[in-house]
C-alpha positions as CSV (number, residue, x, y, z in Angstrom):
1,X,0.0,0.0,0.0
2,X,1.5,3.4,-0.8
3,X,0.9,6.8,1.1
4,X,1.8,10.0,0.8
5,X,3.6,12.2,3.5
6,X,2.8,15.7,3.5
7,X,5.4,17.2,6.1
8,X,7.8,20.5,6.0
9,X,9.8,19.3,9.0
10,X,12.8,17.3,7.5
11,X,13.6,15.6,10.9
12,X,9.8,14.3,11.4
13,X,9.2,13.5,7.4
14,X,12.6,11.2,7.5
15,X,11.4,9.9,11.0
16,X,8.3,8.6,9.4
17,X,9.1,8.1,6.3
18,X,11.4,5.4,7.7
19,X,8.7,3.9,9.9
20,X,6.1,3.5,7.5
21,X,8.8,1.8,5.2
22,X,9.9,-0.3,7.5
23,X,6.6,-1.4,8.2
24,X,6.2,-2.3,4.7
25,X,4.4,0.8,3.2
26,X,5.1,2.5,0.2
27,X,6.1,5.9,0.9
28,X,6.3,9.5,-1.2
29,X,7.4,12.6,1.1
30,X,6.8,15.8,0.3
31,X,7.6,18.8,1.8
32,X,5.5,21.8,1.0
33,X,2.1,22.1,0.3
34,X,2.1,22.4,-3.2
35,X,4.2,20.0,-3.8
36,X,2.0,18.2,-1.8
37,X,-1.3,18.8,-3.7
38,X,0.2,18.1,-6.9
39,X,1.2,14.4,-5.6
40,X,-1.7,13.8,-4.1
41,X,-4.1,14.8,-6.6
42,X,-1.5,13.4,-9.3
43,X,-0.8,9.7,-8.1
44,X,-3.0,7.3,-7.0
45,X,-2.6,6.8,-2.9
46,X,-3.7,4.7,-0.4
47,X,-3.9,7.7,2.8
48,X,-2.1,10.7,3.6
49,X,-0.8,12.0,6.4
50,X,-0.7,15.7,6.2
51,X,0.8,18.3,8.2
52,X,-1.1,21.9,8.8
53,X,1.1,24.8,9.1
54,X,3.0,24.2,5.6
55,X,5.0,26.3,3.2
56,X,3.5,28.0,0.4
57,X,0.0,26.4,0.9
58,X,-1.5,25.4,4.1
59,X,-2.6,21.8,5.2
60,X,-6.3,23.0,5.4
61,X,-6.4,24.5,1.8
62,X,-4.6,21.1,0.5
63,X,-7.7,19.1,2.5
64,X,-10.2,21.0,1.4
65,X,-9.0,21.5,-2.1
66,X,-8.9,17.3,-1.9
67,X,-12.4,17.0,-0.9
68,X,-13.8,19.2,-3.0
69,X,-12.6,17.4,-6.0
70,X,-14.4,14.6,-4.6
71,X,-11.2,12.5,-4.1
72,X,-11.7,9.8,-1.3
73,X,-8.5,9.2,-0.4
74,X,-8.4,8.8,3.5
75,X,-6.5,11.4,5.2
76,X,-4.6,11.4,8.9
77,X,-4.0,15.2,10.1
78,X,-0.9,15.1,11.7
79,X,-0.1,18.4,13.6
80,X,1.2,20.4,16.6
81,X,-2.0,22.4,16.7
82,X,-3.8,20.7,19.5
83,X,-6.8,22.8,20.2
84,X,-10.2,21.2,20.1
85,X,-11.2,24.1,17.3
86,X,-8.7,22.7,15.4
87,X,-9.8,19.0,15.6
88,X,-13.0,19.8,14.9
89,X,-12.5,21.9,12.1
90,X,-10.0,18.8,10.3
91,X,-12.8,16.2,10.8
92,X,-15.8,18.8,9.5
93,X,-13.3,19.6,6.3
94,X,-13.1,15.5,5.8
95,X,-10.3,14.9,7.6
96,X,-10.7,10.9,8.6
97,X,-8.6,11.2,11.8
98,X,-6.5,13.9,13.5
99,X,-3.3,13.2,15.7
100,X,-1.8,15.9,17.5
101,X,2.6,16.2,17.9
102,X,3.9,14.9,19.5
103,X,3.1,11.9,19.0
104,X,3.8,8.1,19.5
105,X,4.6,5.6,16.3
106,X,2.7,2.9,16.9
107,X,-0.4,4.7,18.1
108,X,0.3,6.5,14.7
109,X,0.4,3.4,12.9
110,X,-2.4,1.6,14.3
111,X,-4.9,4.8,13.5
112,X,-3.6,4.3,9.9
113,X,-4.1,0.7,9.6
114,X,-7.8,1.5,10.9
115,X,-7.9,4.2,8.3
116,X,-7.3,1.8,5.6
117,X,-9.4,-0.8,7.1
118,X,-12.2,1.2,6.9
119,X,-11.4,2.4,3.5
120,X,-11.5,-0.9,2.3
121,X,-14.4,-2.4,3.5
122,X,-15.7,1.1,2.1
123,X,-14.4,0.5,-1.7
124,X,-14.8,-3.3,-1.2
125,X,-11.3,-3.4,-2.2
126,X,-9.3,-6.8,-1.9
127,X,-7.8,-7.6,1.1
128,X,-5.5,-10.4,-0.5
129,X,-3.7,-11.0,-3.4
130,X,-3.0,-14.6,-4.6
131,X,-1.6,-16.8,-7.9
132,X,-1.8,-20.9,-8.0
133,X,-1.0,-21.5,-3.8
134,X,0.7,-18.4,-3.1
135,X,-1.7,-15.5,-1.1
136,X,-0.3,-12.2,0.6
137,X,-3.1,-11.0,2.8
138,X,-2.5,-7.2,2.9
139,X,-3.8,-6.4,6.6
140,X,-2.2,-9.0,8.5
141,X,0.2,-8.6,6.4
142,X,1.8,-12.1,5.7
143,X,2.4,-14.5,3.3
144,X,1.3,-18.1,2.9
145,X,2.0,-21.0,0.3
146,X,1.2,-24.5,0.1
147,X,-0.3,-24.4,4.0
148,X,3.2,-22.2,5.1
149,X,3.2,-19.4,6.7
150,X,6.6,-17.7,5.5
151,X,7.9,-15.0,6.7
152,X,9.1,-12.0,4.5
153,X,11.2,-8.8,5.3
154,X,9.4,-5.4,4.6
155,X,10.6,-4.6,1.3
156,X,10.6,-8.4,0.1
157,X,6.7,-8.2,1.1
158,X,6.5,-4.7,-0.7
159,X,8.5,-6.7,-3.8
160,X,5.9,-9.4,-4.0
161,X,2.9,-7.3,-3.8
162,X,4.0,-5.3,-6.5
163,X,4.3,-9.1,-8.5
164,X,0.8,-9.9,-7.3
165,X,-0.7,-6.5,-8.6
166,X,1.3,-6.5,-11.7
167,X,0.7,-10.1,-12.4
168,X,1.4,-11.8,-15.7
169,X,3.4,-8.4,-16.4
170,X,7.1,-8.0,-17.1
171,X,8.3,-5.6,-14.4
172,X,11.3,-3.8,-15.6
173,X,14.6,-3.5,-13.4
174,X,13.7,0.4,-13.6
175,X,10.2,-0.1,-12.6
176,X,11.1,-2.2,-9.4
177,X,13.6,0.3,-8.2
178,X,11.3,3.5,-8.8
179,X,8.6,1.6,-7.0
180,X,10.1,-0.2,-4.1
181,X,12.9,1.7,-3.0
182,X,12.0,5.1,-4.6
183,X,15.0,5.6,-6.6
184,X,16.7,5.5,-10.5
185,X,17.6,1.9,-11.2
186,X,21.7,2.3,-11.6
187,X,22.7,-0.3,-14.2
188,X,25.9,-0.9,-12.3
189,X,24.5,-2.3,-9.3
190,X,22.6,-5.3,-9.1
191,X,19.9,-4.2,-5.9
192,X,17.2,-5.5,-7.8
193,X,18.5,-8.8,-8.6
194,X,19.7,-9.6,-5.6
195,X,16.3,-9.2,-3.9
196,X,14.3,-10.3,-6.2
197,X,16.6,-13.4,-5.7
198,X,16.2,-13.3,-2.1
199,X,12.2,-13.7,-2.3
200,X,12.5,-16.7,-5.0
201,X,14.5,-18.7,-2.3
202,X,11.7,-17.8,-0.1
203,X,8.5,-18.1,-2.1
204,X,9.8,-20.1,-5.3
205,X,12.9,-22.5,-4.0
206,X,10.8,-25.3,-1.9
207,X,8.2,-26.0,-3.9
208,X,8.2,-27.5,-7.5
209,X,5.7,-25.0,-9.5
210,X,8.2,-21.7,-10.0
211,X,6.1,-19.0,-10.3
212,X,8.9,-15.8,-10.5
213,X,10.7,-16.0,-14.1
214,X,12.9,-14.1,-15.3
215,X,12.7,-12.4,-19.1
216,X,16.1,-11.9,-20.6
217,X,16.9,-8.5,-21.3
218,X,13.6,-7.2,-19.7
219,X,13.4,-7.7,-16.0
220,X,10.7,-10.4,-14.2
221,X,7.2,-11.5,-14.1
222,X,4.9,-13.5,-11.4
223,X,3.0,-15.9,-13.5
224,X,1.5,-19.3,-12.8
225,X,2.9,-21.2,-16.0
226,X,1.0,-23.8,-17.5
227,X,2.9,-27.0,-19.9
């Protein structure tokens, strides 16, 4: 799931930034409001978390400019503004939820994972992903296959989820890196292939149907092959 950070102060954008990755998000930061309008009305996100007092264009003006274009994406204010006024006024705007700063990780990361419940029972989106007897269920967050339960770092859950979502697809070496890790794919180094090699021995080396192949010259796809 990806979600976009909307947070001027670079200590507190890295801090979560790094949380929410390592708890297996996908995760965009910006830093200023419009910046943060653009991405949020340009890419396709699962929540934001947005800050209030913002450069160049408030947290309230990005809200309400959000719901008035009839965008649904569920949004977490995050801010050091604490009054009840303020709460209020986030929750009446749209706002789905409003933590105040400072403010405790975990308590932050449960609200979203509450958010996103919610949003998906909403949408009725899925709640798993699954090819032949390999399924990833996204709220629990972990992976079975064949009756195992196996267990999968962050990024190698982030790695296969983009498979699942893109399957039958060839993912290029480009695409993984810009996805994944949010950065250019460097043709020197070989990132990619390493973890993508990393999740085969996990998902793909114990059991006899292979379902990661590799596409010379092109990258990989997640495809149940038939003879």
């Amino acid at each position: 799931m990806k979600i976009l950070i909307v947070e001027d102060e670079p200590k507190t954008g890295g801090y979560l930034k790094k949380g929410f990755t390592e708890s297996g998000y996908i995760v965009d930061l910006s830093q200023d409001g419009v910046d943060g309008l653009y991405q949020a009305t340009s890419n396709d996100y699962d929540l934001i978390i947005l800050d209030i007092m913002l450069p160049k264009l408030n947290g309230w003006q990005i809200l309400q400019t959000i719901r008035g274009s009839q965008l649904g994406t569920p949004i977490i204010m995050l801010s050091a503004k604490d009054q009840v006024e303020d709460k209020v006024k986030g929750l009446e705007l749209g706002a789905n939820d409003y933590v105040v700063k400072p403010f405790a990780f975990v308590e932050l990361l449960a609200r979203v994972k509450n958010a996103l419940r919610h949003q998906i029972g909403h949408t009725k989106t899925e709640t798993s992903l699954s090819i032949a007897d390999l399924s990833l269920d996204l709220l629990k967050r972990t992976v079975r296959r064949g009756g195992d339960t196996i267990s999968l770092t962050a990024k190698e859950f982030s790695l296969l989820e983009l498979f699942l979502n893109k399957k039958g697809e060839v993912l290029s070496r480009t695409l993984i890196a810009s996805t994944i890790w949010d950065m250019n794919f460097d043709s020197d180094t070989n990132v990619i292939d390493v973890a993508v090699k990393r999740l085969r021995a996990k998902i793909d080396k114990p059991y006899p149907i292979k379902l990661i192949h590799t596409v010379r010259g092109m990258g990989y796809k997640l495809e149940e092959l038939t003879a």
